[in-house]
C-alpha positions as CSV (number, residue, x, y, z in Angstrom):
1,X,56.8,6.8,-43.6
2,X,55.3,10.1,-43.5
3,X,52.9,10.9,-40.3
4,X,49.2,10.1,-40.5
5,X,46.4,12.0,-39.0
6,X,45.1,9.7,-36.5
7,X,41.5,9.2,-36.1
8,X,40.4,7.3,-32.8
9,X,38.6,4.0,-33.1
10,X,39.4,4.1,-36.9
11,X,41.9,1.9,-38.9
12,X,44.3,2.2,-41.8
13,X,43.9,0.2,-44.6
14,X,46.9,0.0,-46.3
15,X,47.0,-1.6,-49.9
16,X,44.6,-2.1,-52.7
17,X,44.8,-6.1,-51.1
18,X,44.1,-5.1,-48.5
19,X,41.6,-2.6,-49.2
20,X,39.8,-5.6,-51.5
21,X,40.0,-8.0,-48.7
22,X,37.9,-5.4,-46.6
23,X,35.6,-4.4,-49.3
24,X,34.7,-8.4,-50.1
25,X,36.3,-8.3,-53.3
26,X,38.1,-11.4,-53.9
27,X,40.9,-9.5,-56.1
28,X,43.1,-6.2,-55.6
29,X,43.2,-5.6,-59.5
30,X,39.1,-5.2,-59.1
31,X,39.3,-3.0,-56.2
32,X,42.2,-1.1,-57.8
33,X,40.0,-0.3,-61.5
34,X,37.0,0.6,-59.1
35,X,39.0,3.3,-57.5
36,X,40.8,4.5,-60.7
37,X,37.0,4.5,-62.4
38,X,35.2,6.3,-59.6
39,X,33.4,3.4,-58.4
40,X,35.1,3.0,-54.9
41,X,36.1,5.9,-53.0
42,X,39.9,7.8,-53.7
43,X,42.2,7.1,-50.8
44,X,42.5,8.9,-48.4
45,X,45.9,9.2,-48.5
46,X,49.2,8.0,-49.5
47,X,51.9,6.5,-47.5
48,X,55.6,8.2,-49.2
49,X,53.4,9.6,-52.2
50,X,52.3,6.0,-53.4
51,X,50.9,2.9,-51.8
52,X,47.0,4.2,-51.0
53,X,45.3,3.8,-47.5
54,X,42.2,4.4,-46.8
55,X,40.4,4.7,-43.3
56,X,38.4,1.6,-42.8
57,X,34.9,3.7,-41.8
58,X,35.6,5.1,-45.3
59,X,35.6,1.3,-47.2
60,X,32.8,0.5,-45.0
61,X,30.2,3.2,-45.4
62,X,31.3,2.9,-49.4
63,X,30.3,-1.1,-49.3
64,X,27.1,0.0,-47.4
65,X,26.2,2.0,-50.3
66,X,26.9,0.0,-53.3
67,X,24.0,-1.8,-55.2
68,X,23.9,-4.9,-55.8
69,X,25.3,-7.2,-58.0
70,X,23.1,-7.1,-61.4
71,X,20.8,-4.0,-60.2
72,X,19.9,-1.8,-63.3
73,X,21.0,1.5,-62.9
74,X,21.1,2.6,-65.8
75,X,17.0,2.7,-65.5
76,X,15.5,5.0,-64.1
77,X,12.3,4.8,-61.5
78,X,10.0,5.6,-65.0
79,X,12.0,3.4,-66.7
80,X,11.4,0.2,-64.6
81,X,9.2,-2.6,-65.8
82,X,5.4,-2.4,-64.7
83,X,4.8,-5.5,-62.3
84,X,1.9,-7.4,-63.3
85,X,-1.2,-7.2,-60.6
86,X,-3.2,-10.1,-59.9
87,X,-7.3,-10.1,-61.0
88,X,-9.4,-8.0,-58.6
């Protein structure tokens, strides 16, 4: 295995099951398409050129970020439904 930079306090994750597992995705196939489609991050690097890692500040700041299951973002603030206002 080739040598890792080390960064204290911060853990490898070392597989797209485990990766998944940390993310809260039930599957490694999900988390593996969101990384290969630019929804997850890249790793951040690769043990002997293959299996990915990532750092596990790096899977948690991503999960932080991500929307919501069923948010519209395709829409944008303009775009969004007028909520109705009660009589005045």
């Amino acid at each position: 295995m080739n040598a890792q930079p080390e960064r204290p306090g911060d853990e490898q994750i070392t597989g797209n099951a485990a990766a998944a597992a940390r993310a809260g995705l039930t599957s490694a196939t999900s988390w593996s398409s969101y990384v290969s489609r630019d929804y997850a991050p890249k790793p951040d690097g690769r043990h002997d050129g293959r299996t990915p890692w990532w750092w596990a500040s790096t899977i948690d700041n991503w999960k932080k970020g991500r929307t919501g299951q069923g948010a519209r973002t395709d829409l944008s603030v303009d775009d969004q439904p007028e909520t109705p206002k009660g009589n005045t």
